[in-house]
N, C-alpha and C positions, 0 to 999 in steps of 0.2 A: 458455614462450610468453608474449609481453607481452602486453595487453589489447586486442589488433588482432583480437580476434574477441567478443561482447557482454555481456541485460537483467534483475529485479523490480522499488513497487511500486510504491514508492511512492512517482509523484508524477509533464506531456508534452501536445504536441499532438497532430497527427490521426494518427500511428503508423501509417504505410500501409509494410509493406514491400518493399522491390524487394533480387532475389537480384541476385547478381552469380556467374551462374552459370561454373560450371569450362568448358573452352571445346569439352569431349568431351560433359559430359554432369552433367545438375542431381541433388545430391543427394535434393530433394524433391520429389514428384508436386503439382502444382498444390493439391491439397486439403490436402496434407500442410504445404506451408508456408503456405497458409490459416489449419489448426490452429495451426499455432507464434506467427503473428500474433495470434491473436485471443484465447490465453491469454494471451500477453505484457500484453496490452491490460489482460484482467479482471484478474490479477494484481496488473498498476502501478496499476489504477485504484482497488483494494480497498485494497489496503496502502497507497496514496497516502491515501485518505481516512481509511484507522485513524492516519496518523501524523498528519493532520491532529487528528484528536481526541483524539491523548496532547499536544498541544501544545496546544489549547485547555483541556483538562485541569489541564496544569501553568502556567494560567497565572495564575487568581488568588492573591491571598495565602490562608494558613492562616486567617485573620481572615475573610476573606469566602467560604471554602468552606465551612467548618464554625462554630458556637457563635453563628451567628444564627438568626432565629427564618422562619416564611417572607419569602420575599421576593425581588425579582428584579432585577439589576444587569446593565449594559452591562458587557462587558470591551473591552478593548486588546491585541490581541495583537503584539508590537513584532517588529519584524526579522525576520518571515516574510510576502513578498510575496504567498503564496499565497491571502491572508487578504484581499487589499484589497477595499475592498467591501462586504466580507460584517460585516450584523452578528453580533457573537456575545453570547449573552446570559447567564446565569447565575441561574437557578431553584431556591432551595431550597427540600426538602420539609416540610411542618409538622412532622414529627417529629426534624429535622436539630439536630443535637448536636453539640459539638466531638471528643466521644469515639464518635460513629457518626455524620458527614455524610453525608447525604444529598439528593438530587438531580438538579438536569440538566443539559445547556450544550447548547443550540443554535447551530450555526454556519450562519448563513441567507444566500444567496449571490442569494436573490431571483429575480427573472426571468434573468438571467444575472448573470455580471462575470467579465473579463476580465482573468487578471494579468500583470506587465508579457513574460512569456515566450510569450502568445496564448493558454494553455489557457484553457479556459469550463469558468466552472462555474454552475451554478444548483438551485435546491430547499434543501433543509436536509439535516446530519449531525446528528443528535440522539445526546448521548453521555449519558446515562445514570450513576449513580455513588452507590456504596455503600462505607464502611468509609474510613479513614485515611488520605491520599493516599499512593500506592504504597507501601503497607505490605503486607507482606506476606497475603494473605486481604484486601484489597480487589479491586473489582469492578466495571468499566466494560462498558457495555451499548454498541453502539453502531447507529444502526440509520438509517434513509435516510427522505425524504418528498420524492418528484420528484426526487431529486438525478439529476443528470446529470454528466459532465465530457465535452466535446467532443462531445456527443451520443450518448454510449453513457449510457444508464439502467442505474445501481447500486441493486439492492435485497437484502434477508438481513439476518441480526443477526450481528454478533461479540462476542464475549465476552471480556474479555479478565481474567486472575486472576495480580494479583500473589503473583511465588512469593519474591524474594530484591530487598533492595536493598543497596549498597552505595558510599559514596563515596570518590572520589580526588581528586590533584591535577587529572587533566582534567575532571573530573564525577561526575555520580550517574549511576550502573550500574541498571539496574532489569530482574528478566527476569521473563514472564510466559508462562502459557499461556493460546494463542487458540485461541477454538470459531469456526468460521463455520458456520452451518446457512442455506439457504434459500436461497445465494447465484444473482444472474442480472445478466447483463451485456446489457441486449439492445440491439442495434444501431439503425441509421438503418432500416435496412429490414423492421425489425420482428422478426428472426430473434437468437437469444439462445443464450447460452454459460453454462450452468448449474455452480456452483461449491457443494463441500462442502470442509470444511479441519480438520484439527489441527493446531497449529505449536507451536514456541519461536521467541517474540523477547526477544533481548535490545537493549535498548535505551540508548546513552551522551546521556544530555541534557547539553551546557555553555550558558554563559551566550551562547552565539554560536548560533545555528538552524544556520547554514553549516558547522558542524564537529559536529553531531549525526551520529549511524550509530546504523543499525537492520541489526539480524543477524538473518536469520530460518532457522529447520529444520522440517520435518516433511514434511508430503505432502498436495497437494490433488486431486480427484473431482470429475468431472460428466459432461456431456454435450455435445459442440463444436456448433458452430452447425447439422454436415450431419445431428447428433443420434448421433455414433459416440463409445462410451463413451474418456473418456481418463482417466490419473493420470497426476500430474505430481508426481516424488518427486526432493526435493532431496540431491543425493547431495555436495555442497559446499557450506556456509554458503553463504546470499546475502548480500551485505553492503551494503545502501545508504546514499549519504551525502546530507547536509545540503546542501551544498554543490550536488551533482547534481542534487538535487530544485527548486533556488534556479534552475538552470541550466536548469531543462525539461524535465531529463532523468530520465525515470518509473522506468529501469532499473535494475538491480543494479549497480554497478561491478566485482563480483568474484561468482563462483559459478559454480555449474553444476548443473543437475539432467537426472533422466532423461523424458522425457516423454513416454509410451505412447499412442499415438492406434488403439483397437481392439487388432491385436496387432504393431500396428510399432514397434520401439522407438528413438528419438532423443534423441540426446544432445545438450545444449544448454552450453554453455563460456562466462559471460558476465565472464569475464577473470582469472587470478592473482590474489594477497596484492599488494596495493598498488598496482592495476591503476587508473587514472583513469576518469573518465567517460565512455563515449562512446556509441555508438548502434549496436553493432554484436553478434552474438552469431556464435558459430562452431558451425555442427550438423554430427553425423553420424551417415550414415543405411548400415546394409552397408558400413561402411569407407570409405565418400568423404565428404570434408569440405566444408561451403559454409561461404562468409562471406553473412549475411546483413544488410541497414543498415536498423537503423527510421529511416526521415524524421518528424522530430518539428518 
């Protein structure tokens, strides 16, 4: 199957979905693809804003992250739109070292700003950071103040712990384990989608944002907006690109996980190995399949 059915996280506008139901009869009860929406949401929105912060991360020099004394610098982050706007600053700690940097980058988006794809974004991602840049046993914090994107409020810490790096011709390889605790997604109407997480991502940075990809694994916990316990366990790498995320588009390009809402189990197919971008995911619920289309 090609990629004609769909999303993760990182990275969309107002995400309203409309099924394009079978013409007998819809794979999911009104609530049920409510559920499927509104994880897709917290998911793209959470991952969207961590990969925001491994890219303000990577973006000063070795010279100005570590072996100065305090002090605090404007950065430039080039050829990621997502960025416009927003200042981002770069704070180090007084006990910061070449051989243990430490400190913080704020990425502050203000009362809003708009990138050139329509999402909004406003408040700050404060990222947080200990130890050698992606060395292995380094440690980024990363945590929210107001942030919003499209009007859903992101709050929770992730943690993120370099385990392995390695470089090729296409790039540096970096994979890490993420803690999320505390996670909430709350909506326009004031009703919220509680998030707990352990993953693996690994991560290819090149000198191009547009040809980055984030692989992510593990399984995330909470509670959905009508407050009915869900997990949501990735049963196929997710794999999001650079490129997608440049596009608007918050989802996975390839993956599939299983997603338990109470005790109903749905399976989510958001495209094959070398499946493009698009805005579509394929469920199935008791053996009938929907295509569902996020409008972004």
């Amino acid at each position: 199957m090609t990629k004609r059915l769909l999303t993760m996280a990182v990275m969309c506008t107002g995400l309203l979905f409309t099924a394009c139901e079978d013409e007998d009869k819809s794979a999911l009860t009104e609530k049920e693809s409510a559920a499927v929406e509104d994880q897709s949401v917290t998911e793209a929105y959470f991952n969207g804003a961590g990969e925001l912060s491994t890219t303000a991360y990577n973006t000063p020099s070795d010279g100005q992250i570590g072996g100065r004394s305090k002090a605090t610098i404007t950065l430039t982050v080039s050829g990621d739109t997502r960025f416009n706007g927003a200042k981002v600053t770069l704070e180090t700690a007084a006990n910061n070292s070449a051989l243990n940097p430490q400190g913080k980058i704020t990425i502050d988006f203000g009362t809003g700003q708009t990138d050139p794809r329509g999402d909004v974004r406003k408040g700050k991602i404060i990222v947080t950071y200990r130890g050698i840049r992606f060395i292995p046993g380094s440690v980024t914090e990363t945590t929210f103040e107001g942030f919003e994107q499209n009007g859903v409020k992101i709050e929770g810490k992730r943690t993120n712990t370099t385990t392995s790096l390695t470089s090729g011709n296409a790039g540096v390889t970096i994979k890490f384990t993420v803690v999320d605790v505390n996670g909430k997604a709350t909506f326009s109407d004031g009703t919220f989608v509680t998030r707990s997480a352990e993953h693996s991502h690994t991560i290819l940075l090149t000198s191009s944002p547009d040809k980055n990809m984030w692989t992510v694994e593990g399984t995330a916990s909470g509670d959905t907006r009508e407050k009915v316990k869900y997990v949501f366990a990735i049963s196929r790498p997710l794999v999001f690109k650079g490129s997608c995320a440049l596009a608007g588009i918050a989802l996975p390009a390839e993956g599939a996980a299983l997603f338990t809402v109470g005790t109903v189990p749905i399976t989510l197919n958001y495209g094959d190995a070398g499946a493009p971008c698009d805005d579509k995911v394929e469920v199935t619920v008791n053996g009938v399949k929907q295509e569902i289309t996020v409008n972004g």
